[in-house]
N, C-alpha and C positions, 0 to 999 in steps of 0.2 A: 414470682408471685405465687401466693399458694393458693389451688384454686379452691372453691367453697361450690361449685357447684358445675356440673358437663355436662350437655346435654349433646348426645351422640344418634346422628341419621335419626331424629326423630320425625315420622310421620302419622297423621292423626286426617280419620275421615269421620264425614259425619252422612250416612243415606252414601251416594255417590260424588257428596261434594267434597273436594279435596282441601281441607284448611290449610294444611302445610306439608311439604313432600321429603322428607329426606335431610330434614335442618341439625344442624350441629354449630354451639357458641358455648363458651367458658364464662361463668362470672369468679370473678378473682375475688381473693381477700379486700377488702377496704374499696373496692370497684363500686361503682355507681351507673347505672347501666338505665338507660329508656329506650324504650319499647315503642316503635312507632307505624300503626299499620291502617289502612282504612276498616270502618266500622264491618265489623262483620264475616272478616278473615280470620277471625282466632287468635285473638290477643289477649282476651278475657280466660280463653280455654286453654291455651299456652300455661298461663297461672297459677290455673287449676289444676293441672296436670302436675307442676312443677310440685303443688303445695299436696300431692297425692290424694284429690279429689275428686280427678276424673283417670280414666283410662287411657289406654294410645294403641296404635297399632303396632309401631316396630321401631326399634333404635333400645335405648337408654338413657337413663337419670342417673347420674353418680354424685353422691354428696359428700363431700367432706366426712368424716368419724364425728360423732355427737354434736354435728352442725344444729342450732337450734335455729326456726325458722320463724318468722313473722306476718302471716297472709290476714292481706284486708282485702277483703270478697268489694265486688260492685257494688251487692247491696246485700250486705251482709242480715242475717236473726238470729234472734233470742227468742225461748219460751215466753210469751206475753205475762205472765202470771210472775217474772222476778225482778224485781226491783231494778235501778241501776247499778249499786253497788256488787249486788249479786252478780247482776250480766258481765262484770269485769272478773270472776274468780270461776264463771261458766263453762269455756271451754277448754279448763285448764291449760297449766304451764307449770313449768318448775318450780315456781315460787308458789302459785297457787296450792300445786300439790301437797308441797312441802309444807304449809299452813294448814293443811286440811290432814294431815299426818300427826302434825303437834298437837293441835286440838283434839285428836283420837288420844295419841298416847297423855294427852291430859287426864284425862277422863276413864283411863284405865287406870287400872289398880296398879299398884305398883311401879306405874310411869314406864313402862320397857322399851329402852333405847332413847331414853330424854337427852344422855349427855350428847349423841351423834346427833339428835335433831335441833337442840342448841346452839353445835359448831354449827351446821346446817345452817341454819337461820341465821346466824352473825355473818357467814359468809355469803350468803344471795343477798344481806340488808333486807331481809322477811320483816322485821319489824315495824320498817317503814313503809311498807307495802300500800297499805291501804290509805296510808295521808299522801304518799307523792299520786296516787290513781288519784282522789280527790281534788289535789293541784293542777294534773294534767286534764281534769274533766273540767274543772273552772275555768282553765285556760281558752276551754273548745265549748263554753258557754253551758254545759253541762253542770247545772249548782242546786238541782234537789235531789239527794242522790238515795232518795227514798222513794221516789216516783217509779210507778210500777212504763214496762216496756209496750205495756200494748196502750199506754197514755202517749208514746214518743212518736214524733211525726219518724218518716223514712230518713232523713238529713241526720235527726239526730242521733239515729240508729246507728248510725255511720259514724257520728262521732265518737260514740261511747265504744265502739269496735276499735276506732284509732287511737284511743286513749289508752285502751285494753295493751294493744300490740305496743304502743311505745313505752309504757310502764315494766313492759316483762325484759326488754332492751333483750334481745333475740340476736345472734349472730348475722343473722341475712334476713332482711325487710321485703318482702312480693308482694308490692302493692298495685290494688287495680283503682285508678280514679283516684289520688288519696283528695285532692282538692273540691272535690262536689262538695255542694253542701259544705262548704268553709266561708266565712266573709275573707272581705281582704286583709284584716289584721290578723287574722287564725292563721290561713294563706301564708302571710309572710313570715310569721311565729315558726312555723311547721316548715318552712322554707330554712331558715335559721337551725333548726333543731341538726336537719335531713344532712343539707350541706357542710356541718362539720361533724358531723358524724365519721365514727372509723368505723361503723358497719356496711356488709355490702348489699346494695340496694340494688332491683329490677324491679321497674316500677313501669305502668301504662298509664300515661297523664295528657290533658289536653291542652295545660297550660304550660305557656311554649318559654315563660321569665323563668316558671318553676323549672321548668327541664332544662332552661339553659345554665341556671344559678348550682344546677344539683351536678348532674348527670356529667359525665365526663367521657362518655362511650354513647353512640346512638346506633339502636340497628333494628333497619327499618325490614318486615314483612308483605313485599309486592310479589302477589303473582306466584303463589306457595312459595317464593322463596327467602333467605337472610340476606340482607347485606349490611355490614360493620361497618361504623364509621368512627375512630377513634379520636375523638372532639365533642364538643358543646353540641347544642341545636342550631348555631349559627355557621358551625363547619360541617354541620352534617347538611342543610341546604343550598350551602355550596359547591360540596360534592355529588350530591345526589342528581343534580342540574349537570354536573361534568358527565356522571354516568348515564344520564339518558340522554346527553346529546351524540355519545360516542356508541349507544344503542344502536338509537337510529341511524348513525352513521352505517354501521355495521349492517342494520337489515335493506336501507336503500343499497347498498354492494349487493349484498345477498341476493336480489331482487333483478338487479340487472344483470347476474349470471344465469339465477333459477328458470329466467329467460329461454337464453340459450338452451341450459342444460333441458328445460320440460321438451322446445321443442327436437332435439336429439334423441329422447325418450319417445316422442310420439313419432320418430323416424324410425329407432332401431326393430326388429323382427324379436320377437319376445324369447326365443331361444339364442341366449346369449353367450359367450366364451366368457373366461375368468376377469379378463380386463374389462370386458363392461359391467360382470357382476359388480366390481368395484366400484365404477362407476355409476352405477344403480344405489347401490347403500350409498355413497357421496350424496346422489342425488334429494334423498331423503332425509339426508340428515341437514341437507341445505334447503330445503321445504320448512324443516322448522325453522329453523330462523329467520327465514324469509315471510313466515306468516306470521311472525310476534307483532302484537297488536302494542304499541305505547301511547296512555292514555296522553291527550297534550292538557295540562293546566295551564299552560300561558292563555289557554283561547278566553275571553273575555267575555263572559253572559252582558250585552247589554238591551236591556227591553226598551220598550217605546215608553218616553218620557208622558206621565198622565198628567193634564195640564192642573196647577195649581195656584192658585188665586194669590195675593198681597196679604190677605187677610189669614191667618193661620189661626192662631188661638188664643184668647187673654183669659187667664187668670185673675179674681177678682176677688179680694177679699176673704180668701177662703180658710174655713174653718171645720177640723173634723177629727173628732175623737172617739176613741174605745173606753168609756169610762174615764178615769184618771190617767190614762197613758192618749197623749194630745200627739197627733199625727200629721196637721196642718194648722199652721198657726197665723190666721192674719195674712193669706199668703200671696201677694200678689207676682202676676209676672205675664209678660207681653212676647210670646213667642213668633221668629223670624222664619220669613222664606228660606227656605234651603238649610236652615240650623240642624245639626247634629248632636243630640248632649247628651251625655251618660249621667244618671245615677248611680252614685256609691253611698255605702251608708252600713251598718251592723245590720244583721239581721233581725226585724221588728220594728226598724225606725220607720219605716212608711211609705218603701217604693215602689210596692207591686200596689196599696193600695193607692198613691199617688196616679201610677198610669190607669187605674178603675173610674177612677174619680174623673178621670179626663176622658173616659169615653162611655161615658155614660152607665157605667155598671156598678156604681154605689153614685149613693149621692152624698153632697155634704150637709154638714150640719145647718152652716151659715154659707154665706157667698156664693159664687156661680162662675162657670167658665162659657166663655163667649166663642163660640166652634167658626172656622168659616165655612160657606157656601162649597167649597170646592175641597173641602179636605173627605178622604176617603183612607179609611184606618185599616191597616195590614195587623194584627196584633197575633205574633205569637208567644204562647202563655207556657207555665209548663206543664198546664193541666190542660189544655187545649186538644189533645189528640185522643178522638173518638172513633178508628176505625176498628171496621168490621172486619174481625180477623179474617172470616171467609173469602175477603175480598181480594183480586190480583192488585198489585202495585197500578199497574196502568189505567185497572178501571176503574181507580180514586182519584187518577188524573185528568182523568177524560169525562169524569162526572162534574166537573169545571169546565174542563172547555178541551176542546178535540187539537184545536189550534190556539196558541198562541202569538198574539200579535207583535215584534220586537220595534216595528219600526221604518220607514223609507220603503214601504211594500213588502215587504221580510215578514214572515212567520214562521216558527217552529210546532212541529208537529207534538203531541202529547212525550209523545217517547224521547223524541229530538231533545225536548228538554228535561227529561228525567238524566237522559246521561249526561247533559252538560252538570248533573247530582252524581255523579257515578252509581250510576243505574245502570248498569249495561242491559242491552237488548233481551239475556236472555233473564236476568235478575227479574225485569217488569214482569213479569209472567209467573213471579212468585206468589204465594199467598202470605197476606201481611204478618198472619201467626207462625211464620219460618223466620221473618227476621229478628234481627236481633233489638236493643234496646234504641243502639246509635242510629242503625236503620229506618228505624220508623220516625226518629227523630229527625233525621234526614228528609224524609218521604214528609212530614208535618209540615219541614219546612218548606217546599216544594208548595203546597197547594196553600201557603199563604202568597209570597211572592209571585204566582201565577196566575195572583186576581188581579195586577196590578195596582196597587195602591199606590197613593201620592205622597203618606205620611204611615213609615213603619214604629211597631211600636214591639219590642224584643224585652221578654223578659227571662232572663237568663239563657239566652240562644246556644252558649258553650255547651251546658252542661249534655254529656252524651255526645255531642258530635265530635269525628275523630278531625287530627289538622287539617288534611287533604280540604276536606268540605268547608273546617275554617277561613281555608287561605280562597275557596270560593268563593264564599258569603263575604270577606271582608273586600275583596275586589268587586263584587256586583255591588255593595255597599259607599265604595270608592266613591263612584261610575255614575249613583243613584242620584237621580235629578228630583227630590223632594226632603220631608223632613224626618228626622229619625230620632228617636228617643231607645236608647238602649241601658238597660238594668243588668249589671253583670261583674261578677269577682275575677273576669279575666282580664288583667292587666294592660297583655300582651294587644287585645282586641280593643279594648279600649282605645290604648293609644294610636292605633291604624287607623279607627271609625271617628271619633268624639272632637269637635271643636274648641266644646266646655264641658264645664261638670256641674251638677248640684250634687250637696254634700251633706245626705241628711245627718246631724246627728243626734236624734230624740229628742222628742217630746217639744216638735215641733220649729227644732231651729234646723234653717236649712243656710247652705251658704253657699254664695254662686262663684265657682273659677271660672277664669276666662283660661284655658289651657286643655291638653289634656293626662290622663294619670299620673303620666311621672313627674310631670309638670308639677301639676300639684302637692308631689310627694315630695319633691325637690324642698319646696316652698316650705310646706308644713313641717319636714327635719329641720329646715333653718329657721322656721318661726318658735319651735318648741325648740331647738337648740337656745335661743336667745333669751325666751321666757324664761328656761334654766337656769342662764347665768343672771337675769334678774333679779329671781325668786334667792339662788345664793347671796347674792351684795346686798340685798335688803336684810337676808338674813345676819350675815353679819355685820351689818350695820345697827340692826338693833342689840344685836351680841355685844357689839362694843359702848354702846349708850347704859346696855345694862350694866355692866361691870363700870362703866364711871359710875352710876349711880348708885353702885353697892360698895363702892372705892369711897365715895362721899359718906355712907351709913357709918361703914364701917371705922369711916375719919374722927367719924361722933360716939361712937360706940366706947365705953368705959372696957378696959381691961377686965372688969371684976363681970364679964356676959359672960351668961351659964352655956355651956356645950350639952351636946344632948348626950342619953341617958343610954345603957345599951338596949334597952326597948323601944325607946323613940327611932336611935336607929333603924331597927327591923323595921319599925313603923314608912318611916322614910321610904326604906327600900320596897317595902310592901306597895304601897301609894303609889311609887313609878311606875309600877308594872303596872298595876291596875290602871291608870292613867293612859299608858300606852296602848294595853289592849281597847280601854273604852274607845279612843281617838279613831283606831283601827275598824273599830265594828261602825263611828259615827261617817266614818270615812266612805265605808263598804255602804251603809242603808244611804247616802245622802248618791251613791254612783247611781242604787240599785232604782231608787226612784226616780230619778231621770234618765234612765236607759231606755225606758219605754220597752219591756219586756218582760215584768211581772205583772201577774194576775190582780183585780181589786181587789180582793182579801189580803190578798201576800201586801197592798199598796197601802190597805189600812192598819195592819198589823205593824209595820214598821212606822206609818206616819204617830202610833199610838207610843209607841218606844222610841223614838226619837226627842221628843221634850224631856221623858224619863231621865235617858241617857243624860240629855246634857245639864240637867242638876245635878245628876249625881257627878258627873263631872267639872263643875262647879264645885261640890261640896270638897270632894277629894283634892282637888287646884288647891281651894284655900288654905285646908289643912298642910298641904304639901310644903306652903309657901311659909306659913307659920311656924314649921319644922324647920324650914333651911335659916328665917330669921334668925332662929337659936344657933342654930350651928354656924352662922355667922362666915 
């Protein structure tokens, strides 16, 4: 395989902290590669480095000859003052440049060098540039591509960056997060695109179906170091589990010789001959390995169950809208002890306002929710984390409580349970403005869970946390002796935590699975698989009703019928396109108004053009139909 990229004894320090010591891995031609490390250790900066953004200490980057690369930052900017369309031709590319080349030699005298920027352009397909960017922005819900950048929330920022990177099709893809800020059908679109792709891909993701459907190589960063795993994400947690059980093995040996040999060491007289110096450096290099600390994730956080009543929550009648875009519709629903449900739904159907509505922080238009006496709401939001950067880790956890209570006389101490976060001892002691993004994410979610609550409420709890803390939160979750409502495009988590689902999908229709994700997915392939072959038998059913009925016309029809003229035909062909396109655009406004995500102007502007359209589509049918009369 031909490589595309080495990275050789690379280390990189940040102050005196060591992100990684001495690493070296290849990504190959057509390789698909993830990146898998807890928050905080330099996986982000690993990227950066790669994508020649940030610096390093020592080693080397070797790339391929005229490797073209593709980097989507965390959270990627633009100048606020350019448009979308603009932001996708901003940090140039080949195709960009090469457009911004032909438009100069337009514009000079004499064209110089038009015939080379010509070939140029026939062979990058520069002409289509800007309607497949368009395609890929509509695809990632990106559709006024006139809207200025410092109108875009940070999600969408990230899309128009992923749209950017995958329109310029770049030999190597380094992506950090490409999944944030995606719903589940973008998700799976981009899942699709990734996976058959011949480009080679190193990407850092937290979704663990993506990583598994993509990725064909995992190697994971614990402890400054690499290790490779040449498989899925379901071989790589199988091995990873082999090599820390054969760690430990190694350091409990280690342990019960370093025994012996320390006390040997506290025996011998410090002027030593050559065969103890030996045995002195032995000694120390069996120190280290005897003091390697491995974190255990099998251990299970379980807290003391907070008592909660029969009575949980009813939904009544309820109703609640943003203008013409309806976000609860008539909604009733009687929520159970111990229930677990996810929402799914596009972005703007109404789930982060649904869990508001249910705990008091909007209210509704009409109806009301019936709360019980014993429910106590854990909510975390993604705007929820207000700390003080000057603050240590520890003393945001201890401004809650010094101790917490797990249970059967059991308490953990503030710190006790920061590391059961991977917080180690000496991290608490950080100031929150040193960590990183997943960190504090991390750290947010800690002093929800730490109040104990009896009914969690997660709205989008992935985003930013790396696996490691996933696969903790989805086992304290397990474990959880109350009820949980969780909002999230992570599949993977879904399926671990969720009983059922609601299923918004705009403008106020919701719909309840008893399952969870895949489940659903399952379902929903074979209900639309079957609609499809439906939707075909009727169509040709009426296909063949029609042709007896023009079989019958034309039974009656006199030989001496006129054929059309050669301007009626143009006429004809003219009519069908225009017909198509009308259908097309009737098609698009009738999606656009019940997706529940354009604005009331944009809602009235199209409700105004919608009657329009369909006279004029009217008009054009009958004439059409008039014409084929003729032509019989």
């Amino acid at each position: 395989m031909v490589p595309h990229l080495e990275v050789i004894h690379l280390t990189k320090r940040i102050g005196e902290r060591v992100l990684f010591d001495d690493i070296s891995f290849t990504v190959n031609e057509r390789e698909h590669i993830g990146l898998i490390a807890k928050n905080g250790t330099g996986k982000s900066t690993l990227l950066s480095i790669i994508a020649g953004q940030e610096g390093y200490e020592t080693g080397d980057i070797i790339f391929k000859k005229d490797l073209r690369i593709g980097y989507l930052e965390q959270s990627p900017s633009y100048p606020p003052e350019l448009t979308v369309m603009e932001a996708c031709f901003w940090h140039g590319n080949e195709v960009t440049n090469l457009i911004r080349n032909y438009e100069q030699c337009i514009q000079t005298e004499g064209n110089p060098g038009l015939e080379r920027l010509l070939n140029e352009m026939d062979h990058l397909k520069a002409w289509e540039y800007e309607q497949r960017i368009k395609q890929v922005l509509s695809r990632l819900e990106i559709n006024h591509f006139d809207q200025r950048i410092s109108e875009l929330s940070g999600g969408q920022i990230k899309r128009v960056a992923l749209a950017n990177i995958l329109i310029t099709e770049p030999d190597m893809l380094v992506l950090d997060e490409p999944t944030n800020h995606l719903d589940i059908e973008m998700i799976e679109w981009l899942e699709k695109q990734l996976a058959n792709s011949t480009r080679s891909i190193f990407m850092v993701t937290h979704d663990r179906y993506f990583l598994d459907n993509i990725c064909s190589t995992i190697i994971e960063m614990d402890n400054t170091t690499l290790y490779t795993y040449r498989g899925n994400y379901a071989y790589y947690l199988e091995k990873r589990q082999e090599r820390i059980d054969n760690l430990n093995q190694e350091i409990a040996r280690a342990n019960n010789l370093y025994r012996t040999e320390l006390e040997w060491m506290r025996r011998m007289p410090q002027a030593r001959g050559h065969k103890a110096k030996y045995r002195e450096d032995a000694f120390y290099e069996l120190e280290k390995v005897a003091k390697q600390r491995v974190e255990n994730k099998t251990v299970r956080l379980q807290m003391q169950n907070t008592y909660i009543g029969s009575k949980i929550f009813k939904a009544v009648n309820i109703y609640k809208a943003y203008g013409e875009t309806i976000i609860l519709k008539d909604f009733n629903y009687t929520f159970s002890r111990y229930e677990k449900m996810g929402l799914i739904g596009n972005n703007g159907t109404g789930k982060s306002t649904f869990i508001k509505l249910l705990q008091g922080l909007e209210q509704p238009d009409k109806g009301h929710f019936d709360i019980g006496e014993t429910i106590r709401f854990g909510y975390y939001s993604q705007d929820g984390m207000t700390f003080n950067p000057g603050d240590k880790v520890i003393d945001i956890v201890r401004k809650i409580a010094e101790y917490i209570d797990i249970g059967n006389g059991k308490h953990l101490t503030a710190s006790q349970f920061l590391q059961h976060f991977l917080f180690s001892p000496e991290e608490q002691y950080s100031l929150v403005a040193k960590l990183s993004g997943g960190e504090r994410r991390r750290l947010y979610l800690c002093t929800v869970l730490m109040r104990n609550p009896n009914f969690l409420i997660l709205d989008e709890p992935t985003n930013d946390l790396d696996i490691v803390t996933l696969q903790i939160l989805e086992q304290y979750l397990q474990d959880f002796k109350g009820c949980v409502i969780v909002v999230s495009h992570d599949r993977y988590f879904m399926d671990k935590i969720v009983d059922h689902i609601l299923v918004f999908k705009g403008q106020g229709e919701i719909q309840d699975f008893p399952g969870n994700y895949t489940q659903y997915r399952e379902w929903k392939n074979e209900f639309d698989r079957r609609q499809a072959e439906k939707t075909k038998a009727d169509k040709e059913s009426r296909r063949g009703k029609d042709n007896t009925e023009n079989n019958n016309k034309q039974g009656q029809q006199t030989s001496r019928k006129p054929k059309l003229t050669f301007n009626e035909r143009k006429e004809m062909a003219s009519l069908e396109a225009d017909i198509e396109a009308l259908e097309a655009e009737k098609k698009m406004i009738e999606e656009k108004l019940s997706s529940g995500k354009i604005s009331v102007d944009e809602i009235t502007e199209l409700s105004r053009r919608l009657p329009k359209l369909n006279e004029e589509l009217d008009v054009k049918s009958m004439r059409w139909l008039e014409l084929s009369e003729i032509e019989g």
